[in-house]
C-alpha positions as CSV (number, residue, x, y, z in Angstrom):
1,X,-18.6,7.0,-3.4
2,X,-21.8,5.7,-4.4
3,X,-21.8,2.7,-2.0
4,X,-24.5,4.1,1.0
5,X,-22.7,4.6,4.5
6,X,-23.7,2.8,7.2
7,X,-25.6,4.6,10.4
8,X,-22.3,3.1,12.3
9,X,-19.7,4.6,10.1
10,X,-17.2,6.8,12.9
11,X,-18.6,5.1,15.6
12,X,-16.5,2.7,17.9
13,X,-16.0,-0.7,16.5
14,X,-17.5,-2.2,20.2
15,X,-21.1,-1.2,18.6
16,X,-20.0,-4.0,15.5
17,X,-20.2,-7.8,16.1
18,X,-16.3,-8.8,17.5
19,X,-14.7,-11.1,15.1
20,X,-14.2,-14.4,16.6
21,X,-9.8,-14.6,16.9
22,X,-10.0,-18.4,18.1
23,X,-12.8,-19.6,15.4
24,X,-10.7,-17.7,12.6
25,X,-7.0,-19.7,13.9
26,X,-9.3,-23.1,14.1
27,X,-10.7,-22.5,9.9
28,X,-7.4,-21.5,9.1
29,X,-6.0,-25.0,10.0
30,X,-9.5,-27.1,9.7
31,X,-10.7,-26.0,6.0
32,X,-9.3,-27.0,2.9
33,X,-9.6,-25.4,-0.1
34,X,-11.5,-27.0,-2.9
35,X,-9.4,-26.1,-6.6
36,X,-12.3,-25.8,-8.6
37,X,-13.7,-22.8,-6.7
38,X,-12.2,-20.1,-7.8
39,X,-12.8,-17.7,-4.4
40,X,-11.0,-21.0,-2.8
41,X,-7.6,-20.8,-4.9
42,X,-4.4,-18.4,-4.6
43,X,-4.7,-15.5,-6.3
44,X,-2.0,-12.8,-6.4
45,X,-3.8,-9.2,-6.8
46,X,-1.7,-5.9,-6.2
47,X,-0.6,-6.8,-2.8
48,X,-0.1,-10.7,-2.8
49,X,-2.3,-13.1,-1.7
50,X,-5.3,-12.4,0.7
51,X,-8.9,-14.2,2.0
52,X,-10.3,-15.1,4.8
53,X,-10.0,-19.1,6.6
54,X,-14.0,-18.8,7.6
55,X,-14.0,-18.9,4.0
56,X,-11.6,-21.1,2.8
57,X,-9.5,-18.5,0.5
58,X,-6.8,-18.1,3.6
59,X,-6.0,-21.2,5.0
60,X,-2.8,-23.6,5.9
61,X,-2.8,-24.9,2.6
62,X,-2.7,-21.8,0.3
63,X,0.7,-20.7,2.9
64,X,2.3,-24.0,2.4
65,X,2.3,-23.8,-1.6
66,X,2.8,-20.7,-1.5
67,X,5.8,-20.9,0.4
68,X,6.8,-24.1,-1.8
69,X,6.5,-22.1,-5.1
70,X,8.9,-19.1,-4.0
71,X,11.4,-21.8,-2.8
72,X,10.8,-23.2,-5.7
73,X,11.0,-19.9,-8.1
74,X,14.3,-18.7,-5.7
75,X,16.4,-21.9,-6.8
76,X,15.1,-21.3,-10.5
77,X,16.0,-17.7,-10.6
78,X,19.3,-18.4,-8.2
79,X,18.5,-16.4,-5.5
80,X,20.2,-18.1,-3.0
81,X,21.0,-15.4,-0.4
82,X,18.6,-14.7,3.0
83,X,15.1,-14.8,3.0
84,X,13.4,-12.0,5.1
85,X,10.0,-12.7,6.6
86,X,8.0,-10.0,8.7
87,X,4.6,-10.6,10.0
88,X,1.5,-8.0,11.0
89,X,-1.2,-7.7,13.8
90,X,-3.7,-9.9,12.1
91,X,-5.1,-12.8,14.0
92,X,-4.0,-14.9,11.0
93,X,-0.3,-13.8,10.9
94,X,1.4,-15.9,13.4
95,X,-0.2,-19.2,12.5
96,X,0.7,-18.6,8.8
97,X,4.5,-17.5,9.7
98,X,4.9,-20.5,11.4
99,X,3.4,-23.0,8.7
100,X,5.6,-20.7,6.3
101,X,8.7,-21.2,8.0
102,X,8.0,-24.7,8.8
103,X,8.4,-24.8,4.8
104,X,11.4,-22.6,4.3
105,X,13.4,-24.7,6.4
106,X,12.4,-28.0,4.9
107,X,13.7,-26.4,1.5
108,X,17.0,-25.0,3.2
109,X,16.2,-21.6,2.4
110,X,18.1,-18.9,5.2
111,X,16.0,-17.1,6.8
112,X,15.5,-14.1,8.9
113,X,13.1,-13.6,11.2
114,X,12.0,-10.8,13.2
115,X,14.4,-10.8,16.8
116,X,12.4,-12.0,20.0
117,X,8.8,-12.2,17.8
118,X,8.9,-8.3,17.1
119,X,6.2,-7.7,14.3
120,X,7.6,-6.5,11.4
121,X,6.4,-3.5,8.7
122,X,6.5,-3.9,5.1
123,X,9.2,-1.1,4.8
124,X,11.5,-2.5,6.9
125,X,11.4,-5.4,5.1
126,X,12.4,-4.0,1.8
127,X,14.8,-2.2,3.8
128,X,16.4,-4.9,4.7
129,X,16.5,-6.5,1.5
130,X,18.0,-3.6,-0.3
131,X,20.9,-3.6,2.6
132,X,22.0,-6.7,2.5
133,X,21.7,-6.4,-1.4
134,X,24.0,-3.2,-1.8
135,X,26.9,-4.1,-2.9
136,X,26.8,-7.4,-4.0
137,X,26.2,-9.2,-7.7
138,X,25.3,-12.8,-6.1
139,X,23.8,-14.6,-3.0
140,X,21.1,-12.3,-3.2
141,X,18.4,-11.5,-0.7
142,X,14.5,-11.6,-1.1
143,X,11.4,-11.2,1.3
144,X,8.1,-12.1,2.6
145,X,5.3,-10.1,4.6
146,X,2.5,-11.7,5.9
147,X,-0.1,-9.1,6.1
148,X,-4.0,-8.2,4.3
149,X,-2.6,-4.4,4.6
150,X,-5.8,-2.6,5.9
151,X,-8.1,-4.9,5.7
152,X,-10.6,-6.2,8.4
153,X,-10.0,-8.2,11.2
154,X,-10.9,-11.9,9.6
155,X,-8.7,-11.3,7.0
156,X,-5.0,-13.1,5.9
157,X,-2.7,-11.7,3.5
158,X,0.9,-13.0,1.9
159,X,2.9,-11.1,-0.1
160,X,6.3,-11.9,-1.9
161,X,9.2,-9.5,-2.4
162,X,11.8,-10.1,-5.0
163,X,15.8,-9.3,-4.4
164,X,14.5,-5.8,-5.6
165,X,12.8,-5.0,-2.4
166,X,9.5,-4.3,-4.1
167,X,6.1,-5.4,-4.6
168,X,7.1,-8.8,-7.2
169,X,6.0,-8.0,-10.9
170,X,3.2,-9.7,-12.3
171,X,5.2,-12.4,-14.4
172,X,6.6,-13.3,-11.0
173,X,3.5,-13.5,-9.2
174,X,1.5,-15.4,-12.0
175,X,4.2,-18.1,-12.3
176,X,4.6,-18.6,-7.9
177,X,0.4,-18.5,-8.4
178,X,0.0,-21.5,-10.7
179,X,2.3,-23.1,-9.0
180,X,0.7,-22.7,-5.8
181,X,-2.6,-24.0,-7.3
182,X,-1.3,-27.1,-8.7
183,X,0.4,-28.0,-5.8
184,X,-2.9,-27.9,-3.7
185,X,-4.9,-29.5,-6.5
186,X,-1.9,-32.3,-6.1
187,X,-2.8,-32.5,-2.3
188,X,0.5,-30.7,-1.2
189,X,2.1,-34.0,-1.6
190,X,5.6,-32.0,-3.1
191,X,5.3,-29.6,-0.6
192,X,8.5,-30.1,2.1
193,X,8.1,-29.2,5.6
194,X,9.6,-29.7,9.1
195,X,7.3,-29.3,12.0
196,X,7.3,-25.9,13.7
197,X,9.8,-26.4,16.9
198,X,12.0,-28.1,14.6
199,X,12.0,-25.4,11.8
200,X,12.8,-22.7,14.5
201,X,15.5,-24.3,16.0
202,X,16.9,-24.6,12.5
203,X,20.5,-23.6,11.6
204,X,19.4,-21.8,8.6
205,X,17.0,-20.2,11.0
206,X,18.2,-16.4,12.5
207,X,16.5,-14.0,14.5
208,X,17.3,-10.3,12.8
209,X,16.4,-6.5,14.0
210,X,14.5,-5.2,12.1
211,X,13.3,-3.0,14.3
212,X,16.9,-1.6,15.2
213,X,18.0,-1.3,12.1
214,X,15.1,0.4,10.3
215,X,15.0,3.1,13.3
216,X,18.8,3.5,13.1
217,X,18.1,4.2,8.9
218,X,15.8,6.7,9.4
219,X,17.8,9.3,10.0
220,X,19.4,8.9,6.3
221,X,16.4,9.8,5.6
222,X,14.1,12.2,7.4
223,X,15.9,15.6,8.4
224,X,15.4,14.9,12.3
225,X,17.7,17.9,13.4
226,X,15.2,20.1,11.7
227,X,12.4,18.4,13.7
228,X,14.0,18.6,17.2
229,X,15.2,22.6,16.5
230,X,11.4,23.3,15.6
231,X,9.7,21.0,18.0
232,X,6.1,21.0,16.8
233,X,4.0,19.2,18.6
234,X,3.7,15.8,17.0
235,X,1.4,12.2,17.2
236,X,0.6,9.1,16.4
237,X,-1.7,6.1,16.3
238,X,-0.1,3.1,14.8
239,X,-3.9,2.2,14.7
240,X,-2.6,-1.5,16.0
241,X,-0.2,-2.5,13.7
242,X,3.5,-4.0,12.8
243,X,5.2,-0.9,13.4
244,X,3.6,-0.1,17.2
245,X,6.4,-0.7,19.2
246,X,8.7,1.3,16.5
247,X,7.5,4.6,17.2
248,X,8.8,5.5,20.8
249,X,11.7,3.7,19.4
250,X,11.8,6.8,16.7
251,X,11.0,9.2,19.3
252,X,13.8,8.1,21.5
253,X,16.4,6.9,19.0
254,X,16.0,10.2,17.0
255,X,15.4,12.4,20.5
256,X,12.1,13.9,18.8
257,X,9.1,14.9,20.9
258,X,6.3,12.4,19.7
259,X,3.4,11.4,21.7
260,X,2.3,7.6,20.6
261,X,-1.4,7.6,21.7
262,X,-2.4,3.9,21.6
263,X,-0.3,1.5,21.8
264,X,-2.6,-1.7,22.3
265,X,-2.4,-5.0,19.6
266,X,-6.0,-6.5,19.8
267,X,-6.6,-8.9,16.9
268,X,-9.9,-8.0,17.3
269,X,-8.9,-4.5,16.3
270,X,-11.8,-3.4,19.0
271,X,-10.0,0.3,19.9
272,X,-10.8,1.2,16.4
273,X,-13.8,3.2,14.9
274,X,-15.7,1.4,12.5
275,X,-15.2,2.4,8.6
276,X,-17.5,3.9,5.9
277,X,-19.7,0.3,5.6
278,X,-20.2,-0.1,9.5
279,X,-16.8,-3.2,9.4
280,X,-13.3,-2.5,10.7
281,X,-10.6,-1.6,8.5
282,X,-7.0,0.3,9.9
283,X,-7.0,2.7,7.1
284,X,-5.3,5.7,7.3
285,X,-6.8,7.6,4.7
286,X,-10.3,7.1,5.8
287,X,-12.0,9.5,7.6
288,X,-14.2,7.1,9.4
289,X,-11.4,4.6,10.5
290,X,-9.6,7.8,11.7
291,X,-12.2,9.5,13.7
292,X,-10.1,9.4,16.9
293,X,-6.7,11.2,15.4
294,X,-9.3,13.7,14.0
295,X,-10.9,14.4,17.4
296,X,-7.7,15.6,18.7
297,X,-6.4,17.8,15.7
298,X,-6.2,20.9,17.8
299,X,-3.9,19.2,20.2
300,X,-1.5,19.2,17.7
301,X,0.7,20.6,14.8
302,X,0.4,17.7,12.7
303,X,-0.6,13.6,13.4
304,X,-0.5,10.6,11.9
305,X,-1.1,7.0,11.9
306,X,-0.1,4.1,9.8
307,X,-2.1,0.8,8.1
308,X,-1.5,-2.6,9.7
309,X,1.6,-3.1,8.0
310,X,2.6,0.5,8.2
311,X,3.0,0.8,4.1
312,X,0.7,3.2,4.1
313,X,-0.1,6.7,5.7
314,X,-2.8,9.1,6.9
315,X,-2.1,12.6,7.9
316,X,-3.9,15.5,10.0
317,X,-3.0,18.8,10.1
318,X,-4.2,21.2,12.5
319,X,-5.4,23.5,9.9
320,X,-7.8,21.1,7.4
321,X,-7.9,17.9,9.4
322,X,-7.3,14.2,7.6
323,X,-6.1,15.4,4.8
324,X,-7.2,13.5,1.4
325,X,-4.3,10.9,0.2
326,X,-3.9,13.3,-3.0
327,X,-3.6,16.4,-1.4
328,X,-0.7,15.1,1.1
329,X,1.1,13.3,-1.8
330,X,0.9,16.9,-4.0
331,X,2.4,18.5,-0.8
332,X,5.3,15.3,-0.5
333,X,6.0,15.5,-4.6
334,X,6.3,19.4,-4.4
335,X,8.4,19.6,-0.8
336,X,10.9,16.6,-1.9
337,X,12.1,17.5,-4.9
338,X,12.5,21.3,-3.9
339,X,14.8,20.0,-0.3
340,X,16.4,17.5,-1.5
341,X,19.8,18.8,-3.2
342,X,21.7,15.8,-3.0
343,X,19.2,13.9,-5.6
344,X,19.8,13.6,-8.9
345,X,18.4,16.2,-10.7
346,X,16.9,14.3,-13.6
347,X,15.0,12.5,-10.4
348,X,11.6,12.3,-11.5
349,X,8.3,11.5,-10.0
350,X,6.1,8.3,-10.3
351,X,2.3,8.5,-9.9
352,X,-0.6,5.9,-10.8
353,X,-3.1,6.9,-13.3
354,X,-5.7,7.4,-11.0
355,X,-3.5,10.0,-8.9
356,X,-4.6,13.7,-8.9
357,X,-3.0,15.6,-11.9
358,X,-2.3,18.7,-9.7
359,X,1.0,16.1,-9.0
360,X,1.3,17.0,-13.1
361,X,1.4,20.7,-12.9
362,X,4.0,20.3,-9.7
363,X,6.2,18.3,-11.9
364,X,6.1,20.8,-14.9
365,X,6.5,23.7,-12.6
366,X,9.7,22.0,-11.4
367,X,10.8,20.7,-14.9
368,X,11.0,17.5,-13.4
369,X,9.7,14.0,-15.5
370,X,6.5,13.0,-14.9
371,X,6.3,9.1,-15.0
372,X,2.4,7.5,-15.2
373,X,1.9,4.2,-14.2
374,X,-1.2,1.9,-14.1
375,X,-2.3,1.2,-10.1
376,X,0.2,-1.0,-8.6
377,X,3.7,0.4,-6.7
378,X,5.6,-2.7,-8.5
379,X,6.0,0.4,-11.5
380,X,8.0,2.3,-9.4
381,X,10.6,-0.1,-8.2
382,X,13.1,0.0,-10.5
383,X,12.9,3.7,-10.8
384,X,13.5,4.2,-7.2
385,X,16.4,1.4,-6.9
386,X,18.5,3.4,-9.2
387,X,17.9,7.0,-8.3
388,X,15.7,7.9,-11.5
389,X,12.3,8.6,-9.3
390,X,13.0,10.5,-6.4
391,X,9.3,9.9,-4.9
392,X,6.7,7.2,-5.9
393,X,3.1,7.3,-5.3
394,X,0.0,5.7,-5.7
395,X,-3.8,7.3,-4.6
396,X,-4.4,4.8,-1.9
397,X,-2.2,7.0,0.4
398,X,0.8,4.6,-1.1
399,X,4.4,6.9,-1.3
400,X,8.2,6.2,-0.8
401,X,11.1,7.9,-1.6
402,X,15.0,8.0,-1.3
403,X,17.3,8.7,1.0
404,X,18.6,12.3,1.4
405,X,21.5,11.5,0.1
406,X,19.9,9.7,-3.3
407,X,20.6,6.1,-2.6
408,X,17.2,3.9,-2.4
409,X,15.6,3.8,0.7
410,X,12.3,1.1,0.8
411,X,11.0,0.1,-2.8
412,X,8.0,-0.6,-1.7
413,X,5.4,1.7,0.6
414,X,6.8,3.3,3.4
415,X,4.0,4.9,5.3
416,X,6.7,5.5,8.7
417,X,9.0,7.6,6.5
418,X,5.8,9.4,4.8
419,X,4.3,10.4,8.3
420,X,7.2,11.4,9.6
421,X,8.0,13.7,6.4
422,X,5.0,15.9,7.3
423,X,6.7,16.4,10.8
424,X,10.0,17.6,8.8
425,X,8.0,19.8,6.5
426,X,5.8,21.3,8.9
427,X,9.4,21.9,10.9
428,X,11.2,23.3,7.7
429,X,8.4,25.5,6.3
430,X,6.7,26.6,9.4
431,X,2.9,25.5,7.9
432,X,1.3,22.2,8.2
433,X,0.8,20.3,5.1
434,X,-2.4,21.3,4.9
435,X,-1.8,25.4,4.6
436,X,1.2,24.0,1.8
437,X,-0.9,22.0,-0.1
438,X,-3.6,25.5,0.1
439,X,-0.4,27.0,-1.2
440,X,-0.1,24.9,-3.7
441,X,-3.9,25.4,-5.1
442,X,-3.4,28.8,-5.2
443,X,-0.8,28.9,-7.3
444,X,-1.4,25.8,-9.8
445,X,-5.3,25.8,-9.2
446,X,-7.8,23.9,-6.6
447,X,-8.5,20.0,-7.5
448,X,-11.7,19.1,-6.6
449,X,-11.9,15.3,-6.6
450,X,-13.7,12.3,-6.3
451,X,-14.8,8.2,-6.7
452,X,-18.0,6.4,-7.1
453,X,-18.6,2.7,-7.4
454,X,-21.3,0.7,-9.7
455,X,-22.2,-2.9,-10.0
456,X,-21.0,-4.9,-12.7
457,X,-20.8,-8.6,-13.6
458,X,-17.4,-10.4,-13.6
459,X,-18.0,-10.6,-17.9
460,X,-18.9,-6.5,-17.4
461,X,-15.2,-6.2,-15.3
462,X,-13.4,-8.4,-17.5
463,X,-14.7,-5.9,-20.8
464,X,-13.7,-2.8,-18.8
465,X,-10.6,-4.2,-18.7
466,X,-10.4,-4.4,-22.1
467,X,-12.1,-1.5,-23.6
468,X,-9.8,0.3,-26.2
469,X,-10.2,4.4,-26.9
470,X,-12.3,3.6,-30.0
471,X,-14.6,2.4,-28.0
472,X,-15.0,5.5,-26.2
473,X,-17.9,7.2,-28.7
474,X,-17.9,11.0,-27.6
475,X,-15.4,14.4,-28.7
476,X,-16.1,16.2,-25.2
477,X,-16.6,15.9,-21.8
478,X,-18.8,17.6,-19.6
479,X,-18.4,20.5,-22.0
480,X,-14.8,20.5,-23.1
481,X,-12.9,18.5,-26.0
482,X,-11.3,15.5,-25.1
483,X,-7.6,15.6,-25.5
484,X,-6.5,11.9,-25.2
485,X,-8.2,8.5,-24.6
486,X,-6.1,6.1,-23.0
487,X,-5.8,2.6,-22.2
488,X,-2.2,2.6,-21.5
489,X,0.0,4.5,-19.1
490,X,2.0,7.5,-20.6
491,X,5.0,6.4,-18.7
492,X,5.2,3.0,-19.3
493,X,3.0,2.2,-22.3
494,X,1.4,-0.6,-19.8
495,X,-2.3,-1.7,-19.7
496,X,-4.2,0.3,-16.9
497,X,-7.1,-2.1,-16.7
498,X,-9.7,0.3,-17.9
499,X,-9.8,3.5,-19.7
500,X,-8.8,7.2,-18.7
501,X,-10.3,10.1,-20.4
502,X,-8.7,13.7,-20.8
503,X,-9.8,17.4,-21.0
504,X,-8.0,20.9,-20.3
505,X,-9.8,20.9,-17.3
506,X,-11.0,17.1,-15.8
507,X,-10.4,13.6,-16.6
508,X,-12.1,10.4,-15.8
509,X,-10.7,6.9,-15.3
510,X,-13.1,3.6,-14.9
511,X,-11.5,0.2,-13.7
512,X,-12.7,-2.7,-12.4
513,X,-12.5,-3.3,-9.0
514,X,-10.2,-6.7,-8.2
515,X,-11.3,-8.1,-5.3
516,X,-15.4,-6.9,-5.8
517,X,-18.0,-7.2,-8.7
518,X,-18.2,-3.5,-9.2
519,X,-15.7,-1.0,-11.4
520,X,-14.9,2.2,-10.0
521,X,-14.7,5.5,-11.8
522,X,-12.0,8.1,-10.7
523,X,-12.9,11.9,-11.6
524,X,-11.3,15.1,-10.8
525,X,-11.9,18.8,-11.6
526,X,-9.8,21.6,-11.7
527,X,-12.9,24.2,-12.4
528,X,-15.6,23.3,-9.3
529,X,-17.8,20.8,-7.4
530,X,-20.8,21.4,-10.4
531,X,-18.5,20.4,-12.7
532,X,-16.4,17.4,-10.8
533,X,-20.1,16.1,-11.3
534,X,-20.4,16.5,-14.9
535,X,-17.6,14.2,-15.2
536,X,-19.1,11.9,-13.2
537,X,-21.8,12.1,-14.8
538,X,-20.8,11.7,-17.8
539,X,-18.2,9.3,-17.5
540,X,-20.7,6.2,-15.3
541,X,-23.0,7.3,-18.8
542,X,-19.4,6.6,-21.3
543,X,-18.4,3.7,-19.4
544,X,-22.5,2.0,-19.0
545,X,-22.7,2.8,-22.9
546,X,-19.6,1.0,-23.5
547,X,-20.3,-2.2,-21.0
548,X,-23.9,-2.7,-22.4
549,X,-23.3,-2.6,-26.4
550,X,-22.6,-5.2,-28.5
């Protein structure tokens, strides 16, 4: 990345200023948003809703009409079944469950929440939609997750999932998010709500397992005997988040040796190490955030530890260490759809655009559909529902995939099942996912990969967005012909937000960033590090050329 790293990147998050949890819970219920700031209104990106109260963009008033406008978008769409909430580890979580619920009762909506306070991941949420779903053509189920994912400390996040399971597509989210605005710029006044005590003593108010029943489901889909017959040596940090109490629940449940090394919830997020810009963030894939797990590497066969809302993953193998998110998901595409007999066997796989291509050459080896999707997991949920993709993916360490048997499993990001896989696959194949995925590279050819960021105005981001192939001037790329010039995902024929540009050997892709004036360009090499630089290279020169004429 091109972004400097700070002198405290790796180093313990006590040498960082300690977010302030009571300050953060005061903002979130003292400041109001103003409706003509646009940092200050709802805005659904990828992942729902998400801001800060110290800054006005996460407060009791966005959860309110937030809440209000999926009541409101359930009746229209008549989904009229349970609602499923789950909560995360974030300081800002509880207070935004209750004012949420204090709204779903008010508008009569069933709900489920989490038995005796248990946090709740983001899988095990879909999970349980797509349970109580099975089966049935009415009184459907949906979901919401309060969680920022990853993000630091001061952060709130609120995301909506549809009777799918899955992330809620964009027509969805843009019609809950104008609603949302209009109701604060009407000062909540259609908003119903019941105060707290009341709401939770509701009759259409039930506690649920989650926890139970996600554990229980596990074993339909992680090979477990396999595990116990091998017994490598196994651990994990749930790095703080929804799913910590979960995994000595999978280690006893599922009778698997598994050493859970910290299981402390700070809101502060203090145990961590701080991440590549000197803040805290609990991501998985980042080898400054994970600098603990890595220490101990040679203690183990293979660890892991999950995101705040355990949808995502980080792995490290005793051979290589954290392992980059592409490498792992090559090693997951490649090991699924060769052990899984019970799949269809048209199952294909799902990757985003920016995802490493080696993922490609798996699929072709296998004679298995490739299906290309602009960044967002919402493009694999339908494929995964009915059996069509066996494994979805995205770059940001993002994967899930179906049960052994075929049926769907989560349909959205399920970073407990995709830790747990490289336990099974280190078990089953006696190597780490590290020495498979050096397997794999020998045989299909080494990826040598990489990001960088650059500055550019919101008018700069809105024109990447935009930019069509024509606008893309040059035949070749860092010394090769360019084969295709896209703007829209093979496998969908949806907008990526950018451009991608192809050659036998390397591609590009640019995007702008969506929560940061800058755009990022994605590059990857099959050839060597000299010429993973070319493309960069020659892509930030492509994209500035394109940004800066008329």
């Amino acid at each position: 990345m091109s972004a400097a790293i700070s002198p405290l990147a790796g180093h313990p998050a006590t040498e960082a200023p300690r977010v302030d949890v009571a300050a953060l819970v005061d903002a979130y219920y003292a400041l109001k948003p103003d409706p003509a700031t646009a940092a200050q209104r709802v805005a659904f990106g990828t992942s729902g809703h998400r801001g800060s109260s110290l800054e006005a963009s996460f407060n009791e008033s966005h959860v309110l009409a937030i809440t209000q406008a999926i009541c409101e978008s359930r009746r229209a769409r008549g989904v009229d079944g349970p609602l499923f909430i789950g909560i995360d580890t974030h300081a800002l979580s509880a207070p935004a469950f209750e004012s949420a619920l204090e709204v779903l009762a008010a508008n009569g909506v069933e709900t489920r929440i989490s038995l005796d306070g248990e946090y709740v991941p983001t899988p095990a949420v879909s999970q349980a939609i797509l349970a109580y779903n099975r089966g049935r053509e009415g009184g459907l189920s949906d979901g919401i997750v309060v969680t920022p994912s990853h993000n630091p400390p001061g952060d709130g996040g609120f995301k909506y999932n549809p009777p799918n399971g899955g992330p809620a597509d964009t027509h969805l989210t843009s019609a809950i998010e104008a609603r949302a605005n209009a109701l604060i710029a009407g000062g909540l006044r259609e908003v119903r709500r019941l105060p707290f005590a009341q709401a939770r003593k509701a009759a259409t108010t039930h506690e649920y397992d989650f926890l139970g029943r996600y554990v229980d489901g596990l074993a339909e889909v992680i090979d477990f005997e396999a595990i116990r017959a091998a017994a490598p040596r196994l651990a994990v940090d749930p790095l703080g988040g929804a799913g910590v109490r979960y995994w000595a629940r999978i280690a006893e449940r599922h009778h698997i040796a598994l050493d859970v090394l910290n299981e402390c919830v700070d809101p502060a997020f203090a145990f961590m190490t701080l991440d590549w810009d000197g803040r805290i963030r609990m991501d998985p894939s980042s080898k400054y955030a994970m600098r603990g797990l890595i220490d101990l590497k040679d203690r183990y066969d293979v660890a892991f530890a999950c995101d705040t809302d355990h949808d995502r993953h980080g792995v490290v193998a005793r051979s290589v260490g954290l392992m980059p998110a592409n490498h792992y998901l090559t090693v997951m595409a490649d090991y699924l759809l060769r052990h899984r007999p019970q799949w269809r066997a048209d199952a294909g796989i799902g990757k985003t655009a920016v995802s490493s291509a080696l993922i490609d050459r798996v699929a072709t080896r296998l004679g298995r559909r490739l299906y290309e999707t602009p960044v967002g997991f919402k493009w694999f949920v339908d494929g995964l529902a009915d059996g069509s993709l066996g494994f979805g993916c995205e770059e940001s360490a993002g994967a899930s995939f179906l049960c052994r048997d075929g049926r769907a499993w989560s349909t959205d990001k399920d970073g407990i099942a995709a830790a747990l896989l490289s336990a099974e696959i280190t078990a089953r194949s006696g190597h780490d996912p590290g020495e498979c995925y050096a397997r794999i590279t020998a045989e299909l050819g080494v990826s040598h990969a990489s990001r960088i960021d650059a500055p550019a105005t919101p008018e700069q981001k809105k024109r990447l967005s935009k930019l069509s192939p024509a606008e893309v001037r040059s035949d070749s790329l860092a010394g090769e012909k360019i084969e295709a010039v896209l703007d829209r995902a093979p496998g969908n024929g949806a907008a990526i937000g950018g451009i991608k540009v192809v050659a036998p050997n390397g591609w590009f892709a640019a995007r702008p960033s969506g929560t940061e004036n800058i755009y990022k360009i994605y590059a990857e090499s099959f050839r060597d590090e000299a010429h993973l630089g070319e493309l960069l290279r020659e892509a930030q020169g492509m994209v500035d050329e394109a940004l800066t004429s008329s």
